[in-house]
MDTraj code that builds the backbone (N, CA, C; nanometers):
import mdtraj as md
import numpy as np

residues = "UNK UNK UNK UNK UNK UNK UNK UNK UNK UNK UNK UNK UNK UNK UNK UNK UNK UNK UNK UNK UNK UNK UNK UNK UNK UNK UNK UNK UNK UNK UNK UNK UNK UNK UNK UNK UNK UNK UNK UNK UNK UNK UNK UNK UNK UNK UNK UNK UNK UNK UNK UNK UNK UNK UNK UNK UNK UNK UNK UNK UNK UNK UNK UNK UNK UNK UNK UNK UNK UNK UNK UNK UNK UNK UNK UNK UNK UNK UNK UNK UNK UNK UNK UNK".split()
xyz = np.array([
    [0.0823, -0.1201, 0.0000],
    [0.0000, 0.0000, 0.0000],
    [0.0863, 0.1259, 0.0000],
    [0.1993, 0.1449, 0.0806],
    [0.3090, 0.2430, 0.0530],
    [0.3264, 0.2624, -0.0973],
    [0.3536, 0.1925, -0.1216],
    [0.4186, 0.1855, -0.2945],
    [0.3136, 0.2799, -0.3539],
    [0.1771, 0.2335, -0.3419],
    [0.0717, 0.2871, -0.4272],
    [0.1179, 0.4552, -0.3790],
    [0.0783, 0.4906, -0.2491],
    [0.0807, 0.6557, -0.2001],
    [0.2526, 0.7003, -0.2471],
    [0.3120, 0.6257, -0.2904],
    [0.4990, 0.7057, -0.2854],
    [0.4282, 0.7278, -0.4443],
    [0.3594, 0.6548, -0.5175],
    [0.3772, 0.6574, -0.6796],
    [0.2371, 0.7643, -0.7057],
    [0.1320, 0.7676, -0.6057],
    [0.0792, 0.9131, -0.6554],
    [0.1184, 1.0225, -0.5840],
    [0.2372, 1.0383, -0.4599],
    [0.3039, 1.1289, -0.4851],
    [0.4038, 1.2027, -0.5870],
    [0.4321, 1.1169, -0.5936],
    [0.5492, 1.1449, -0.7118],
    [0.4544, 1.1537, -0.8363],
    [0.3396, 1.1193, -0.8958],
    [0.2698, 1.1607, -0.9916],
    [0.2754, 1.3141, -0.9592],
    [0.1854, 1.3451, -0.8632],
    [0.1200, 1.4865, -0.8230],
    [0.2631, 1.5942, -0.8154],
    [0.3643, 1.5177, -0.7624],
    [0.4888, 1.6340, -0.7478],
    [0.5120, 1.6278, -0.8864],
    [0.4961, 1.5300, -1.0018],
    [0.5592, 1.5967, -1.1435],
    [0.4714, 1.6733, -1.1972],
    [0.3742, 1.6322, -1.1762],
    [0.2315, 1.7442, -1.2206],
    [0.3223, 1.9213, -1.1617],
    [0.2990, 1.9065, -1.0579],
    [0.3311, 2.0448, -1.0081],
    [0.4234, 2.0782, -1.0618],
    [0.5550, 2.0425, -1.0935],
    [0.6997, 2.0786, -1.1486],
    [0.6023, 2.1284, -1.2925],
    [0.5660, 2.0192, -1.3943],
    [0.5166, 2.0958, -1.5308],
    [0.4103, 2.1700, -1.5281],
    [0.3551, 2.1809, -1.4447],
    [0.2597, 2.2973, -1.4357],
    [0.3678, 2.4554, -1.3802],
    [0.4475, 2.4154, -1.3144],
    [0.5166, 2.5812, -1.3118],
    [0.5899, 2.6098, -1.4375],
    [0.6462, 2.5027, -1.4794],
    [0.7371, 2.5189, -1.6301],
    [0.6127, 2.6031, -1.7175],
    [0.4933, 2.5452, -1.7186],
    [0.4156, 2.6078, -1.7876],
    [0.3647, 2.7561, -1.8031],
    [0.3745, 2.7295, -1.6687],
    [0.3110, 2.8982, -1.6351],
    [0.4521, 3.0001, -1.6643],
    [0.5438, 2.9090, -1.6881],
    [0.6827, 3.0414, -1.6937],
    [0.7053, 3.0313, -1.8289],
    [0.6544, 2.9108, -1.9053],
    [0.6387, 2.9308, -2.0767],
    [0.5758, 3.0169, -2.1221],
    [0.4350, 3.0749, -2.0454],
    [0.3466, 3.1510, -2.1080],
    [0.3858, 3.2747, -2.0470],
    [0.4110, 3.3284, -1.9434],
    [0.5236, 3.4662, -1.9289],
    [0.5681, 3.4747, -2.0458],
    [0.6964, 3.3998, -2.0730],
    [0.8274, 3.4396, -2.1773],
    [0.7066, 3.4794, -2.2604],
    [0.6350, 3.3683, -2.3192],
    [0.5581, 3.3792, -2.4524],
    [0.5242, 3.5397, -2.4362],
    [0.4064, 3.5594, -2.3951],
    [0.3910, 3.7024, -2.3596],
    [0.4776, 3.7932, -2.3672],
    [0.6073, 3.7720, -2.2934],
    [0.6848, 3.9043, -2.2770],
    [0.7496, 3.9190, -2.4221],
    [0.8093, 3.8135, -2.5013],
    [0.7992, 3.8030, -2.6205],
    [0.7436, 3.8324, -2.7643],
    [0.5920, 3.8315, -2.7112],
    [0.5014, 3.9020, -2.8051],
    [0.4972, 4.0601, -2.7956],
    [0.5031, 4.0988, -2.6229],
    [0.5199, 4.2374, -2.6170],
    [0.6145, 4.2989, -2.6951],
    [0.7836, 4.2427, -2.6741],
    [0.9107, 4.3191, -2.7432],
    [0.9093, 4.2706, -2.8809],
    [0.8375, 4.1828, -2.9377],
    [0.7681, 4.1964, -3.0821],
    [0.6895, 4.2807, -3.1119],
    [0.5848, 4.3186, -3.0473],
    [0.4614, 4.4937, -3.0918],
    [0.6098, 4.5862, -3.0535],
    [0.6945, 4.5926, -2.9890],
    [0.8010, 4.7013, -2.9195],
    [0.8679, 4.7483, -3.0630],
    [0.9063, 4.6033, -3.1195],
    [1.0381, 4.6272, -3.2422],
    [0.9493, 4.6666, -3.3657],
    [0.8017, 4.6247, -3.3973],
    [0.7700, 4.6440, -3.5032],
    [0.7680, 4.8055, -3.5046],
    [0.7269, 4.8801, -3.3585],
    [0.7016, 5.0391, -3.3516],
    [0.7747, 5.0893, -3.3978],
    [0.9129, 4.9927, -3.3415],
    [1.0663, 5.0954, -3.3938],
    [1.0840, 5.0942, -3.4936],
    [1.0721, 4.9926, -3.5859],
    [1.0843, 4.9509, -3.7474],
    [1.0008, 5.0039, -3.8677],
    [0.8587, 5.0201, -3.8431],
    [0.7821, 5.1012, -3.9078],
    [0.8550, 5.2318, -3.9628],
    [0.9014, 5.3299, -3.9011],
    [0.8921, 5.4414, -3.9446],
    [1.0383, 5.4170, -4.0810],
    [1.0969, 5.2941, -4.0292],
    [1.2042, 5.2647, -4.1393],
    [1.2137, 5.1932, -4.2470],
    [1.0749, 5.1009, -4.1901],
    [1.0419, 5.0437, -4.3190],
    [0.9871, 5.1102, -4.4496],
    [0.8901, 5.2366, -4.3966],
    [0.7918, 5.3226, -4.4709],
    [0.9058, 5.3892, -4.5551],
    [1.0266, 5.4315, -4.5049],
    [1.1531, 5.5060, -4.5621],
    [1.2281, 5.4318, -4.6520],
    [1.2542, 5.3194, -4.6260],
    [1.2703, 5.2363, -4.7203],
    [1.1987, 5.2377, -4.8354],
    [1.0577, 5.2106, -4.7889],
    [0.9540, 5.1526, -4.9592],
    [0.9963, 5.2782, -5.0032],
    [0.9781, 5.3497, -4.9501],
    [1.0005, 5.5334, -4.9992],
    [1.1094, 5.5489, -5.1252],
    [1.2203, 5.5012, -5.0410],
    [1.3663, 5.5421, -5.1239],
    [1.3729, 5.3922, -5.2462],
    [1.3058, 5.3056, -5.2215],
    [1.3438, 5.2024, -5.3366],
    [1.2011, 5.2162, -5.4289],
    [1.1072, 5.3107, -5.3944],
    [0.9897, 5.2829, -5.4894],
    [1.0357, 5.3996, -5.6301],
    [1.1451, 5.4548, -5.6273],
    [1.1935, 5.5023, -5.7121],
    [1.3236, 5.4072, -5.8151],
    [1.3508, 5.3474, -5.7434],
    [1.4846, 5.2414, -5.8361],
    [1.3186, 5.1941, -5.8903],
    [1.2524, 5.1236, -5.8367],
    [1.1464, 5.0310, -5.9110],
    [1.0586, 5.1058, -6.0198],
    [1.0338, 5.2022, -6.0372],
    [0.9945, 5.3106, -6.1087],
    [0.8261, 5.2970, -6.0591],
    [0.7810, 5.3105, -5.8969],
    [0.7164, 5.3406, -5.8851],
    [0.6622, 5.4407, -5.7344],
    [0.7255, 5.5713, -5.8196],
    [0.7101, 5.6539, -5.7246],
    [0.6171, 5.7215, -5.6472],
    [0.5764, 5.7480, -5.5608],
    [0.4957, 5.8047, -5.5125],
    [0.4812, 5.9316, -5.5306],
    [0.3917, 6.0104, -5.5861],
    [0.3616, 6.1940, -5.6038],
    [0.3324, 6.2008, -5.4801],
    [0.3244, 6.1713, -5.3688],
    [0.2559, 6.2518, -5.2731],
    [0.3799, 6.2466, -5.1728],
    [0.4607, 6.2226, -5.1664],
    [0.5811, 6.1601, -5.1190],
    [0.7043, 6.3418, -5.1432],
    [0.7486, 6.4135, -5.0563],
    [0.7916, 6.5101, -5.0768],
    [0.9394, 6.4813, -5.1385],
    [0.9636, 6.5523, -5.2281],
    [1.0613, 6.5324, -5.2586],
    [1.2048, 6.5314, -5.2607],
    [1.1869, 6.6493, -5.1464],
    [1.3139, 6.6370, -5.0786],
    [1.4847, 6.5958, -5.0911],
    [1.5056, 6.5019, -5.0484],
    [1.6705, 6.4780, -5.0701],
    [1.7084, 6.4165, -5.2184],
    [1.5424, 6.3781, -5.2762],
    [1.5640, 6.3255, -5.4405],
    [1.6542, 6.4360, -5.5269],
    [1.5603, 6.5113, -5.4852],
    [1.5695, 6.6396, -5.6307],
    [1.7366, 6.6543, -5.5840],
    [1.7706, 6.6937, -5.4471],
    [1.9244, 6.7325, -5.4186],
    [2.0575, 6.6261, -5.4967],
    [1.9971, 6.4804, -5.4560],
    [2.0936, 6.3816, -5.4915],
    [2.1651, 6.3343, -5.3206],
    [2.0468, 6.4197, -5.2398],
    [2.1414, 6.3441, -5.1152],
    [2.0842, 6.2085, -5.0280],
    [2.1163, 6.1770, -4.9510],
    [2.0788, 6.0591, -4.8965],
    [2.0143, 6.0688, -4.7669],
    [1.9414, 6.0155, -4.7646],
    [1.8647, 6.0028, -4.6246],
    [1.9539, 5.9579, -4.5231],
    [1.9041, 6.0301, -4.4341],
    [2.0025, 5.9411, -4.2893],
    [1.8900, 5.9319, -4.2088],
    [1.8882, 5.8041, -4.1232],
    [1.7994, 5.6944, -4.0490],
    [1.8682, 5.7904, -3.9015],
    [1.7651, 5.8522, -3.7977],
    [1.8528, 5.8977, -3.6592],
    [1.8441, 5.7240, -3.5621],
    [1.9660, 5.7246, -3.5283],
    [1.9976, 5.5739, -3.4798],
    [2.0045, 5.6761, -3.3339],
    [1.9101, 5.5736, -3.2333],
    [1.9175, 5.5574, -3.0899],
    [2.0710, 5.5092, -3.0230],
    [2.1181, 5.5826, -2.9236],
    [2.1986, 5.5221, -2.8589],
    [2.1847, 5.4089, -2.7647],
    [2.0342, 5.4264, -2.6861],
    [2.0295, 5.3475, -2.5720],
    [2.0204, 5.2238, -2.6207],
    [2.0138, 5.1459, -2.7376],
    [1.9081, 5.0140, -2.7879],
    [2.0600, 4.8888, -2.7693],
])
top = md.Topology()
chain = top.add_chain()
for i, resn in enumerate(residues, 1):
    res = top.add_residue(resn, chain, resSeq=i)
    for name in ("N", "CA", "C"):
        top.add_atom(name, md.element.get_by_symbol(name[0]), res)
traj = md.Trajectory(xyz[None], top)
């Protein structure tokens, strides 16, 4: 009869061990998805600059798009964060 109670302890204590693994899988997951919405914020405004500056090699430019450093011949510069 021991045997039986040592073997659904030890069931119930592995239960508990993968049930915390779990709950600390779905944290990461989460915190993960957050600094994914984080990087896309940062990336947007460079991606849009991008389509910007290559929708002209592709010959499809945008008119509404100011024209700016085109007409000069100069180049865009991206302001890079120090803290990242």
């Amino acid at each position: 009869m021991s045997w039986i109670i040592a073997a659904i302890s030890l069931a119930f204590a592995g239960l508990a061990v993968l049930a915390f693994l779990a709950v600390r899988v779905l944290r990461a997951a989460a915190e993960l998805g957050r600094e994914v919405d984080r990087t896309e914020g940062r990336l947007e405004p460079v991606r849009v600059l991008f389509g910007e500056r290559t929708a002209t090699v592709r010959g499809q430019r945008d008119e509404s798009v100011s024209r700016g450093a085109y007409d000069r011949g100069q180049r865009l510069h991206v302001a890079r964060r120090k803290d990242v």
